[in-house]
N, CA, C and O atoms as a Tripos MOL2 file, in Angstrom:
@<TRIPOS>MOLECULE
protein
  204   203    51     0     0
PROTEIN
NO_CHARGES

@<TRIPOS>ATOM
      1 N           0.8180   -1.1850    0.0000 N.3       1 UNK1
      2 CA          0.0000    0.0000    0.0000 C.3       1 UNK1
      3 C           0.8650    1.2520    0.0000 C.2       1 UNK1
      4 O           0.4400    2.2260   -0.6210 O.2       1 UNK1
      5 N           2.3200    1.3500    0.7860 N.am      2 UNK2
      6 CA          2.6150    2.8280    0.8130 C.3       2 UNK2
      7 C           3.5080    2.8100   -0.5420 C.2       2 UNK2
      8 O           3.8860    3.8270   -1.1230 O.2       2 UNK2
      9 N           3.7400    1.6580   -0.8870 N.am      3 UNK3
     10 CA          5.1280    1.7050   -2.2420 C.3       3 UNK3
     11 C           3.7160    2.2350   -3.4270 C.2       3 UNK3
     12 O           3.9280    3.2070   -4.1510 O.2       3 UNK3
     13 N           2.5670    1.6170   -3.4920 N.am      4 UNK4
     14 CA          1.3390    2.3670   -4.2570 C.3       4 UNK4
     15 C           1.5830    3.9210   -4.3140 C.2       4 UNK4
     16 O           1.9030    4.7320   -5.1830 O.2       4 UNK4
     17 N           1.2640    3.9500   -2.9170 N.am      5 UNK5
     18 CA          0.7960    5.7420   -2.7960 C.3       5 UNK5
     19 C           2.3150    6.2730   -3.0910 C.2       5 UNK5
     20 O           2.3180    7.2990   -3.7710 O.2       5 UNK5
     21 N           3.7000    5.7510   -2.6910 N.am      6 UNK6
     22 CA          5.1290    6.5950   -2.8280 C.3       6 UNK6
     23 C           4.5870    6.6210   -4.5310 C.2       6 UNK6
     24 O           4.1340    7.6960   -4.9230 O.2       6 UNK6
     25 N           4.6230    5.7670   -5.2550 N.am      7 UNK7
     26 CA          4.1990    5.8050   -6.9540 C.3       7 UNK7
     27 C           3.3400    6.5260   -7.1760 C.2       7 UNK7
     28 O           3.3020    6.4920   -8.4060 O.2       7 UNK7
     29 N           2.5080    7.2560   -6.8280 N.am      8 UNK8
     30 CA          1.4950    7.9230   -7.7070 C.3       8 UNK8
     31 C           1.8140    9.4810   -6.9670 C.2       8 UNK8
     32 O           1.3340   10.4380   -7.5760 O.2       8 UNK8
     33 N           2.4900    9.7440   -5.8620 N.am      9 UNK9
     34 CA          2.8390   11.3220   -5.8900 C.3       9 UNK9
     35 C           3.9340   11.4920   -7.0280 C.2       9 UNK9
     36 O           4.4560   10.7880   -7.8920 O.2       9 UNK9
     37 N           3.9970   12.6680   -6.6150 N.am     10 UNK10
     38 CA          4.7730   13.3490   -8.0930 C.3      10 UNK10
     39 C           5.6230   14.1500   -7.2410 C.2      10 UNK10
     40 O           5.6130   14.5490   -6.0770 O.2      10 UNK10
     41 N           6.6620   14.2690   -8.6740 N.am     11 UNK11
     42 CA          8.0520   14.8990   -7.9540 C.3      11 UNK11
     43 C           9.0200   14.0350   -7.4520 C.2      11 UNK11
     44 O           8.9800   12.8080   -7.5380 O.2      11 UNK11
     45 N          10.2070   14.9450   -6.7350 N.am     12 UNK12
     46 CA         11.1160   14.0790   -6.6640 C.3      12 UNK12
     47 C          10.9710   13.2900   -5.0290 C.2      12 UNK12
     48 O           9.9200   13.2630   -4.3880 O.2      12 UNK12
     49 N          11.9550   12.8370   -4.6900 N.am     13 UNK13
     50 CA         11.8240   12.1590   -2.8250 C.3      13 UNK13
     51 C          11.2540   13.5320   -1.8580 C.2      13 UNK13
     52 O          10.2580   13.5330   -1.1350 O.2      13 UNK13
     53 N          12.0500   14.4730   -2.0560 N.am     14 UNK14
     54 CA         11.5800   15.5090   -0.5020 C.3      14 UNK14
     55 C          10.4240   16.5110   -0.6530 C.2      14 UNK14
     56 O          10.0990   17.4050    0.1280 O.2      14 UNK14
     57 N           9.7200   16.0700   -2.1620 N.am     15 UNK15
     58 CA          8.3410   16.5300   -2.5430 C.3      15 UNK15
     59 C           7.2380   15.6540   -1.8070 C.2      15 UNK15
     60 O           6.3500   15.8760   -0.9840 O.2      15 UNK15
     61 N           7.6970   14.6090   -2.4630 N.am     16 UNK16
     62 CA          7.0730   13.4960   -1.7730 C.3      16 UNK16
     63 C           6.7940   13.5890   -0.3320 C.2      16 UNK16
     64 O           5.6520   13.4280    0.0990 O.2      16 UNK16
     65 N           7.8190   13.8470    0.4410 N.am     17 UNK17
     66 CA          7.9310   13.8140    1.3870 C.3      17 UNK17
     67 C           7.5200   14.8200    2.1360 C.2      17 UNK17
     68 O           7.5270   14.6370    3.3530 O.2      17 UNK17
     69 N           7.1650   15.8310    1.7230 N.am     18 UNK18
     70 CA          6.1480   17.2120    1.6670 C.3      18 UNK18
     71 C           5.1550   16.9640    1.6120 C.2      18 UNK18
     72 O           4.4730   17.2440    2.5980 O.2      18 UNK18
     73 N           4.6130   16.4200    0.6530 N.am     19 UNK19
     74 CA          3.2880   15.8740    0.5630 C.3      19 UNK19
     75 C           2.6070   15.0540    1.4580 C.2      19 UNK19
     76 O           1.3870   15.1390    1.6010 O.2      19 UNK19
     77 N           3.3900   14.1650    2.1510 N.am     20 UNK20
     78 CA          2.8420   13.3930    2.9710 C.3      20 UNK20
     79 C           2.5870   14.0440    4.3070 C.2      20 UNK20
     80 O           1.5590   13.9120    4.9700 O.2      20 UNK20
     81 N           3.8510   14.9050    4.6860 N.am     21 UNK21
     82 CA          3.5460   15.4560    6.1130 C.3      21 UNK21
     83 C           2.6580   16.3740    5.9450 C.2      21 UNK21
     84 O           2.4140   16.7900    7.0780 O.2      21 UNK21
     85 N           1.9460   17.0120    5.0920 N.am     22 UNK22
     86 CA          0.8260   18.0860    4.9340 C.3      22 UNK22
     87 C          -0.4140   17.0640    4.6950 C.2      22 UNK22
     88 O          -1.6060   17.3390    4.8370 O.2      22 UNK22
     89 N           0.1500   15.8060    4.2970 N.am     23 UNK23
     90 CA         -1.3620   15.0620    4.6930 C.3      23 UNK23
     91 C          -1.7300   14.5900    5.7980 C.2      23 UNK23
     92 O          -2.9020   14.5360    6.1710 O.2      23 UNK23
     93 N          -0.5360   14.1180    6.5660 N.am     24 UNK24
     94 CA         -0.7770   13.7010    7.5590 C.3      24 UNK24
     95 C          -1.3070   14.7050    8.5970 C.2      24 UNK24
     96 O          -2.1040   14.3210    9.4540 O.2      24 UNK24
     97 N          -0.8700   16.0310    8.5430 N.am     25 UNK25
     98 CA         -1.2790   17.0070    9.4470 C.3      25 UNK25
     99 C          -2.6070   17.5180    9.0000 C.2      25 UNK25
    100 O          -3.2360   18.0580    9.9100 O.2      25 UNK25
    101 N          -3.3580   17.4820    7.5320 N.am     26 UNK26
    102 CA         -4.9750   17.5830    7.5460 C.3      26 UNK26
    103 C          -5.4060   16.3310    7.9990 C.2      26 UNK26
    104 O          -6.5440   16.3170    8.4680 O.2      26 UNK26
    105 N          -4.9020   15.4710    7.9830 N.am     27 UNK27
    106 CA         -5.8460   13.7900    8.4570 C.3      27 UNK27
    107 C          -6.3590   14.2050    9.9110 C.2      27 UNK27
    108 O          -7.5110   14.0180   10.3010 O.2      27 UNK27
    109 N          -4.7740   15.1210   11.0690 N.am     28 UNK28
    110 CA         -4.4780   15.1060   11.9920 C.3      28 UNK28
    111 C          -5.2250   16.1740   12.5000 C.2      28 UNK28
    112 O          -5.5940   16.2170   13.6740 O.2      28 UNK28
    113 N          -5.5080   17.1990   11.5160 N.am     29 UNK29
    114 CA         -6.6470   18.3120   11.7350 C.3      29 UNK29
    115 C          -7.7480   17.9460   12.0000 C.2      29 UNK29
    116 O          -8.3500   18.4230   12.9620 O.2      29 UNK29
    117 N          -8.3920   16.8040   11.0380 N.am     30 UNK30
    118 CA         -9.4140   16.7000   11.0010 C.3      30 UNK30
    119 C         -10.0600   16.0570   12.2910 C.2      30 UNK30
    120 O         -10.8940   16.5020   13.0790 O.2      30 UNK30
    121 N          -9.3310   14.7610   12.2260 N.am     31 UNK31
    122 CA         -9.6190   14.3680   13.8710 C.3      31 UNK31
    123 C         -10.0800   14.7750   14.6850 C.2      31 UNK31
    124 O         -11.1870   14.4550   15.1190 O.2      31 UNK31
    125 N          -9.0550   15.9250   15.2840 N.am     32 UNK32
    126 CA         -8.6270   16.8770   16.5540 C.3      32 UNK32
    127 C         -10.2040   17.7600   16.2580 C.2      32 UNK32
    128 O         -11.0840   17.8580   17.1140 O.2      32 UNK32
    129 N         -10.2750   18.2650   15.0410 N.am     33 UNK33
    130 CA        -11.8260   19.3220   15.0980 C.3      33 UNK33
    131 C         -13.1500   18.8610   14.8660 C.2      33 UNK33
    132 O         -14.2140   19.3800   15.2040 O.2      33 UNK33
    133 N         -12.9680   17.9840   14.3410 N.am     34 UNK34
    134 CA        -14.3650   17.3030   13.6180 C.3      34 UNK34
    135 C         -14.5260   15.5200   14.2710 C.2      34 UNK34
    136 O         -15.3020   15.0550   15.1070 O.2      34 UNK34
    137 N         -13.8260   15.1090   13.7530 N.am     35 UNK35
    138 CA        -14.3510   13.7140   14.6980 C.3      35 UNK35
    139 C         -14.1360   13.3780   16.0350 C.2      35 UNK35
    140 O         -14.8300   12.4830   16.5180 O.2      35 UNK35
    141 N         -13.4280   13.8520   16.6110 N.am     36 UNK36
    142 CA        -13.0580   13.9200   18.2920 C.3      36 UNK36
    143 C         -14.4160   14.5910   19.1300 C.2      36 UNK36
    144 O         -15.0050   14.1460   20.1150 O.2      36 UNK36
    145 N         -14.6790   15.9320   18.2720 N.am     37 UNK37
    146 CA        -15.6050   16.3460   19.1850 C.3      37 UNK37
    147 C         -16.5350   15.6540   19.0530 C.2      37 UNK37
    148 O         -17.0280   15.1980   20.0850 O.2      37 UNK37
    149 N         -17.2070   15.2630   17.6060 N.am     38 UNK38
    150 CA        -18.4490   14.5570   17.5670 C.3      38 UNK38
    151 C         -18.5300   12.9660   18.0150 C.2      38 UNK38
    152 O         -19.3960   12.1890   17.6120 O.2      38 UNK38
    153 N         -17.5630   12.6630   18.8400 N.am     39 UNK39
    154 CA        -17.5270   11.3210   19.6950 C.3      39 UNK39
    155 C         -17.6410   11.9930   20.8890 C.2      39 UNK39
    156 O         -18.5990   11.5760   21.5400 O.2      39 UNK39
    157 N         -17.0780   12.8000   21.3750 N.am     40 UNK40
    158 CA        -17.3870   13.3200   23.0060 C.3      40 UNK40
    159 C         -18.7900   13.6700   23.0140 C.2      40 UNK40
    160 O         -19.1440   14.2570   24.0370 O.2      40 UNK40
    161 N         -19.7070   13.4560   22.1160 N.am     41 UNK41
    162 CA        -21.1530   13.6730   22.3250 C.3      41 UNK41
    163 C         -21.5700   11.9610   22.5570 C.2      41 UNK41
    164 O         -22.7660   11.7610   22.7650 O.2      41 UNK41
    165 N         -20.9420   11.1220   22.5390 N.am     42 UNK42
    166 CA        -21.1580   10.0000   23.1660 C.3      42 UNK42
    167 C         -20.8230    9.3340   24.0090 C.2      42 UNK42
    168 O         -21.1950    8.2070   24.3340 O.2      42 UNK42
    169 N         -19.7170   10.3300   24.6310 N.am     43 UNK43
    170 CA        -18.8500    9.5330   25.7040 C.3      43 UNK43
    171 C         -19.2320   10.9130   26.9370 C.2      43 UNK43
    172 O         -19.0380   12.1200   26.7930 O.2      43 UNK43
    173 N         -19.8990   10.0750   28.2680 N.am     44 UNK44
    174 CA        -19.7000   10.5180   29.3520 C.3      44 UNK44
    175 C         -18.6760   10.8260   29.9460 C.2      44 UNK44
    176 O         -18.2680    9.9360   30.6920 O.2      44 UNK44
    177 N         -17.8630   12.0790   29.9110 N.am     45 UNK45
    178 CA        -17.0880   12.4990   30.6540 C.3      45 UNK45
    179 C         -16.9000   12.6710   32.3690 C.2      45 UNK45
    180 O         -15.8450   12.6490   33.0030 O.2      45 UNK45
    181 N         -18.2120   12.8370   32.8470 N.am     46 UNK46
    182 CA        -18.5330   13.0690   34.1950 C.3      46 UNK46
    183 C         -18.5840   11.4180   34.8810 C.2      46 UNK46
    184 O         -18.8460   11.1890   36.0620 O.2      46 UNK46
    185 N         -18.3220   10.5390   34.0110 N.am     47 UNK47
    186 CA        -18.5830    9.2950   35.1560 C.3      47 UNK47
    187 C         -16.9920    8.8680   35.1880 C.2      47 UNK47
    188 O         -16.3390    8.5090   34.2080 O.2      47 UNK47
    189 N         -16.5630    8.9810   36.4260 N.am     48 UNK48
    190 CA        -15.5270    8.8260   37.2400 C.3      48 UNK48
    191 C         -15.2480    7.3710   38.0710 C.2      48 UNK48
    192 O         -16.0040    7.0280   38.9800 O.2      48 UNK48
    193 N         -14.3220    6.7250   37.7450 N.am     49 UNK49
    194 CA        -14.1760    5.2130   38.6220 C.3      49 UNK49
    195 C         -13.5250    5.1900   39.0730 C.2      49 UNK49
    196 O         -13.1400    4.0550   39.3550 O.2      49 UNK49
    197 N         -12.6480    6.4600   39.6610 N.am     50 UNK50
    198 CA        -11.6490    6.2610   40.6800 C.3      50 UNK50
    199 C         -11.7500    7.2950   41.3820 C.2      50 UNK50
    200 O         -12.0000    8.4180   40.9440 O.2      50 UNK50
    201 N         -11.4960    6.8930   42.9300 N.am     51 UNK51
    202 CA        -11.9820    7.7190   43.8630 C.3      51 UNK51
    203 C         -10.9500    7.7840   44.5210 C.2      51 UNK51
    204 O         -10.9110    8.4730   45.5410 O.2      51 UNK51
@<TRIPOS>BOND
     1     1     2 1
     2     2     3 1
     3     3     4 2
     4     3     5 am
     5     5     6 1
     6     6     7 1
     7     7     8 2
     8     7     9 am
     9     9    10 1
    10    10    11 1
    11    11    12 2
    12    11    13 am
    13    13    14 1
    14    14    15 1
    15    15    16 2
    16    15    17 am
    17    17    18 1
    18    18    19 1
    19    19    20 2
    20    19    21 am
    21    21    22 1
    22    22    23 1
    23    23    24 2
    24    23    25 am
    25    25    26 1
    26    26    27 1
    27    27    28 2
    28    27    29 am
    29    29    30 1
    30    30    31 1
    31    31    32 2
    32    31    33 am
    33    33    34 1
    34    34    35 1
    35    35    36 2
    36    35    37 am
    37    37    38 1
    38    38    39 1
    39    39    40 2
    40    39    41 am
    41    41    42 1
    42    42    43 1
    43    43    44 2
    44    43    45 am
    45    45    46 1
    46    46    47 1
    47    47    48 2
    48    47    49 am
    49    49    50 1
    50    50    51 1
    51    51    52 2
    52    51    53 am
    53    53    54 1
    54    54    55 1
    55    55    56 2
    56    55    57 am
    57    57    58 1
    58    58    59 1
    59    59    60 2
    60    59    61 am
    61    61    62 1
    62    62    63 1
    63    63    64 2
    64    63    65 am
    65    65    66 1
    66    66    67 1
    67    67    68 2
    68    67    69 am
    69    69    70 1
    70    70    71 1
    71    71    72 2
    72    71    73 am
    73    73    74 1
    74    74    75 1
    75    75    76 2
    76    75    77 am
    77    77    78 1
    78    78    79 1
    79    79    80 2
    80    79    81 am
    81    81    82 1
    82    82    83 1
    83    83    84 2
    84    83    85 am
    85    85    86 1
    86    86    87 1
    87    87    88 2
    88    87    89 am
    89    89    90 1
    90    90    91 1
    91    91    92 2
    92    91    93 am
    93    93    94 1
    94    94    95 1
    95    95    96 2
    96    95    97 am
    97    97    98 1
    98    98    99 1
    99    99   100 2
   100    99   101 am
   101   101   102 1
   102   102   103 1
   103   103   104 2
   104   103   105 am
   105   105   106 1
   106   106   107 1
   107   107   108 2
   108   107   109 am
   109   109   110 1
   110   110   111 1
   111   111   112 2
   112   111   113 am
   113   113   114 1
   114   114   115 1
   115   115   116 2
   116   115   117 am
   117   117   118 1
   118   118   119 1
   119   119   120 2
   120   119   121 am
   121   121   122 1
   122   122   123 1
   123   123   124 2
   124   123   125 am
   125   125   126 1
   126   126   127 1
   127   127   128 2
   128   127   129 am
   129   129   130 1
   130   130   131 1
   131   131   132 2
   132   131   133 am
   133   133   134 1
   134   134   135 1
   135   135   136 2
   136   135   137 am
   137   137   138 1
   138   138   139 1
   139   139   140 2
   140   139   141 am
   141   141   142 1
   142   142   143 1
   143   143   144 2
   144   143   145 am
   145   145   146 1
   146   146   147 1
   147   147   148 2
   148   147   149 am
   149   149   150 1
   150   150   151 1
   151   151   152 2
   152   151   153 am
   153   153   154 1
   154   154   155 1
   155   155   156 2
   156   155   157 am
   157   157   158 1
   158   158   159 1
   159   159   160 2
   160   159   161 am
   161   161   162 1
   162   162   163 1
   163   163   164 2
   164   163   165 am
   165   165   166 1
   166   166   167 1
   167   167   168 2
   168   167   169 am
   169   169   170 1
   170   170   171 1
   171   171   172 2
   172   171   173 am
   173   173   174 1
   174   174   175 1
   175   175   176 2
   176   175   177 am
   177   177   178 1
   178   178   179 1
   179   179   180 2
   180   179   181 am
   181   181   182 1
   182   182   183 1
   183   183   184 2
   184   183   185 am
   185   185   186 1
   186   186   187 1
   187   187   188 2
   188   187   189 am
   189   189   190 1
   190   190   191 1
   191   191   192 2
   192   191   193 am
   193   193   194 1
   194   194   195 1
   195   195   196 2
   196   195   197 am
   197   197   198 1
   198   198   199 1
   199   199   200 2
   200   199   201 am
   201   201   202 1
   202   202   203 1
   203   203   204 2
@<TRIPOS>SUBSTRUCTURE
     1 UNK1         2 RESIDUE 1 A UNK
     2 UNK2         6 RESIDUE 1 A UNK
     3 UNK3        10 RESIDUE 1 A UNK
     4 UNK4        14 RESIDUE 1 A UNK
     5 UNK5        18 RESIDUE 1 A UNK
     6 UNK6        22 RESIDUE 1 A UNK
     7 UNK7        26 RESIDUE 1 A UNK
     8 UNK8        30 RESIDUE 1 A UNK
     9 UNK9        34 RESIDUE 1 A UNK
    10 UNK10       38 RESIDUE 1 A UNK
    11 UNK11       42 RESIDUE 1 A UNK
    12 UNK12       46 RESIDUE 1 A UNK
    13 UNK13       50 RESIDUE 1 A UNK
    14 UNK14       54 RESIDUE 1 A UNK
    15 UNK15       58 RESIDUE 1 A UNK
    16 UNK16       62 RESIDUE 1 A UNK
    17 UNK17       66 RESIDUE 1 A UNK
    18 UNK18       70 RESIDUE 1 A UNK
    19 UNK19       74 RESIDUE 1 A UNK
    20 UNK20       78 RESIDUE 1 A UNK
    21 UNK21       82 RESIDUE 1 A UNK
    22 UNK22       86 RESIDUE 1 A UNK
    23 UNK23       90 RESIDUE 1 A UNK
    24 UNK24       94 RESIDUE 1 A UNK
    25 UNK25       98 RESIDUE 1 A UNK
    26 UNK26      102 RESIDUE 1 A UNK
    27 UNK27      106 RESIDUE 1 A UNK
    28 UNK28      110 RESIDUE 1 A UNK
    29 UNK29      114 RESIDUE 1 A UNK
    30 UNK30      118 RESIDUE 1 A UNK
    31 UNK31      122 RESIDUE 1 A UNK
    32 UNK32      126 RESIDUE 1 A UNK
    33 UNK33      130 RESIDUE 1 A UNK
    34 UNK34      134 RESIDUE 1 A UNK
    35 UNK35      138 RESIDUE 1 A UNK
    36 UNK36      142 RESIDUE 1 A UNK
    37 UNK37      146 RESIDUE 1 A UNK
    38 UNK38      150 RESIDUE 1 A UNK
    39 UNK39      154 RESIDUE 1 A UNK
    40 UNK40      158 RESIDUE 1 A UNK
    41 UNK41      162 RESIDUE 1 A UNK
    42 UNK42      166 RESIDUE 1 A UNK
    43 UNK43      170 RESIDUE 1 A UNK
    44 UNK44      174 RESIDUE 1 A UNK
    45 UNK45      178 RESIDUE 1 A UNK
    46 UNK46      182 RESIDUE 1 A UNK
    47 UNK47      186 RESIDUE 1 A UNK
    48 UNK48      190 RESIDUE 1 A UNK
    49 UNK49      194 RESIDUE 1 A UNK
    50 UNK50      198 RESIDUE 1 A UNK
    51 UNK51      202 RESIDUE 1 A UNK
């Protein structure tokens, strides 16, 4: 799978390699703003098991 995806960016190695860390940091955006919060609407924060 990653020798796939290294083949189909473009450019040379440290383009590549550009490319990936700007994807990884929108993947990493997205998470953090959009799917994180909309799971804390299912997870009880207030129930506590250690006292």
């Amino acid at each position: 799978m990653y020798a796939s995806l290294w083949s189909v960016l473009p450019g040379p190695a440290w383009v590549r390699v550009l490319i990936l860390v700007v994807l990884v940091a929108v993947v990493l955006a997205v998470c953090v703003f959009v799917v994180f919060p909309w799971l804390n609407t299912f997870i009880n924060v207030t129930d506590v098991t250690v006292e």
